[in-house]
N, C-alpha and C positions, 0 to 999 in steps of 0.2 A: 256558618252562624256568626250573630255579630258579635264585635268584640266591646264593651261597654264601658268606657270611661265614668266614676262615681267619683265625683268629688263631695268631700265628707270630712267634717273632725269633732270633737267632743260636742256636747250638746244636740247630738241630732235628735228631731222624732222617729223616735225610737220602729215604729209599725210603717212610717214612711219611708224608711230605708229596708227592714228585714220580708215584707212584705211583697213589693214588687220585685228588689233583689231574689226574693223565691221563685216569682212567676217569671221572670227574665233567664235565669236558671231552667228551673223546669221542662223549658221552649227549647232550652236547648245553647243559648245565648252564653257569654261568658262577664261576670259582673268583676272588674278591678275598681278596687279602692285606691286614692290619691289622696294625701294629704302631705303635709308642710315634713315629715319623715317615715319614710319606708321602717314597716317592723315596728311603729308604736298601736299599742293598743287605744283605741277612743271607745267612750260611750254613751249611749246612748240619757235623755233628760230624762227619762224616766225608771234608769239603771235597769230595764226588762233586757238591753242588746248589748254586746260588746264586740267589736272589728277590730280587727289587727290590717292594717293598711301594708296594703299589697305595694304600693310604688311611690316614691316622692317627688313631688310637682318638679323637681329640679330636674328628672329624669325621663320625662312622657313627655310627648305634644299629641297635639289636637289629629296628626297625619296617623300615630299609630291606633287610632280608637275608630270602629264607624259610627260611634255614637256619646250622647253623654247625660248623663242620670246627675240631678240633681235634688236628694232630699231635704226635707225642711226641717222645722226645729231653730235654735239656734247658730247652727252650722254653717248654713249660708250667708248669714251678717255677718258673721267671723271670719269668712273663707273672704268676702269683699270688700276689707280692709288692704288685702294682701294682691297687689296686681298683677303677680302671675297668676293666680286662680281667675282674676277677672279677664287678663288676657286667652287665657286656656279658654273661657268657656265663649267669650267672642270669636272666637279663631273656630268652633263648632259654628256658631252664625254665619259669620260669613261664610263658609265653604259650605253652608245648606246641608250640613249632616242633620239629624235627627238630635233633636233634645225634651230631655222629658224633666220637668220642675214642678215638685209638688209644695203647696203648703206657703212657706217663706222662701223656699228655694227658686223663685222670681226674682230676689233680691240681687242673686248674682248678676241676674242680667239685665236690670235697673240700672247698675253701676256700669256693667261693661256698654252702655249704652244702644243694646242690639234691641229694644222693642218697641221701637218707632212704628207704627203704621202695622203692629202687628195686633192679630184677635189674641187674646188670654184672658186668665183669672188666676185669680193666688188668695191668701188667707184673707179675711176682711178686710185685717188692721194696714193690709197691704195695697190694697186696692187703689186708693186717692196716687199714692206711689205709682203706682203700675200707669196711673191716666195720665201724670204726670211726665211718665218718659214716654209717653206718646203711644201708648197700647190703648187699643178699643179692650175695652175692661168687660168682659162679659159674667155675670155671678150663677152659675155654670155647675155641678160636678167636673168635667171635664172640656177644653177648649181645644180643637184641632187646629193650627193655623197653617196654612200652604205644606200641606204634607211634610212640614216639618219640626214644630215644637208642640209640644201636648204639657197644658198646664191643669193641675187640679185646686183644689180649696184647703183643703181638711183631710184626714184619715178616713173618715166617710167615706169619701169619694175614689180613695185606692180602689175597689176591682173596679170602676171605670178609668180610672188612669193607666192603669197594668193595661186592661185588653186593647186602649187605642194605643199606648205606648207598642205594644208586640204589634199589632196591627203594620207599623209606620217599619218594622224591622224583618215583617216575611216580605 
């Protein structure tokens, strides 16, 4: 089963992370948290979640994960200030693992400059962004691109992100 790197810290949406985190679980799959320190609790924007972070960015790469989960919220614009977070999640691009980014969680990979000539979609207000770093912007529930990144909109669109997400990991 895969092992699934979630990069995450305060402000996430909240059903964007607890949500497919279940269905990635439930598969059988194993969900780690990463954030800026191992053993802090974050939570969620709408105080419904709270994560206690499994590993500290200073500690993982991109080689011990087959995969990488990126929820939205505020999290992801936080997280892409910080360029080990946006190095970690490039280093899944280039090496063609599996990435799944719901919501805002595109933003990380705006920055880490991995979505050139790629299909996706992301929240509205992200969209013009996303065209900008060179992504075919599709307004979508869910975007498959080269069997390897699955992007969604909204919370709406989680069970279609969870099934093509596990899809891309049996």
């Amino acid at each position: 089963m895969a092992k699934i790197a979630t990069v995450i810290t305060d402000m996430f949406e909240d059903v964007e992370y607890t949500d497919p985190a279940k269905g990635f679980n439930e598969a059988g799959h194993q969900v780690i948290t990463i954030e800026k320190e191992k053993g802090k609790t974050i939570e969620g924007k709408h105080g419904e979640a709270t994560v206690t972070i499994d590993e500290s960015i200073d500690d993982v790469s991109a080689d011990d994960f087959d995969a990488l989960f990126i929820p939205g919220g505020f999290s992801p614009d936080q997280l892409r200030a910080d360029e080990r977070f946006v190095q970690f999640a490039k280093d899944f691009m280039d090496a063609k693992k599996p990435v799944f980014a719901i919501c805002h969680g595109p933003q990380l990979l705006i920055t880490a400059k991995a979505l050139e000539g790629r299909d996706a979609t992301g929240f509205k207000s992200i969209q013009v962004d996303l065209e900008y770093a060179g992504a075919n912007v599709h307004d979508k529930e869910v975007v498959v691109c080269q069997n390897q990144l699955v992007t969604s909109r909204q919370p709406d669109d989680i069970p279609a992100f969870t099934e093509e997400s596990l899809k891309l990991l049996s």
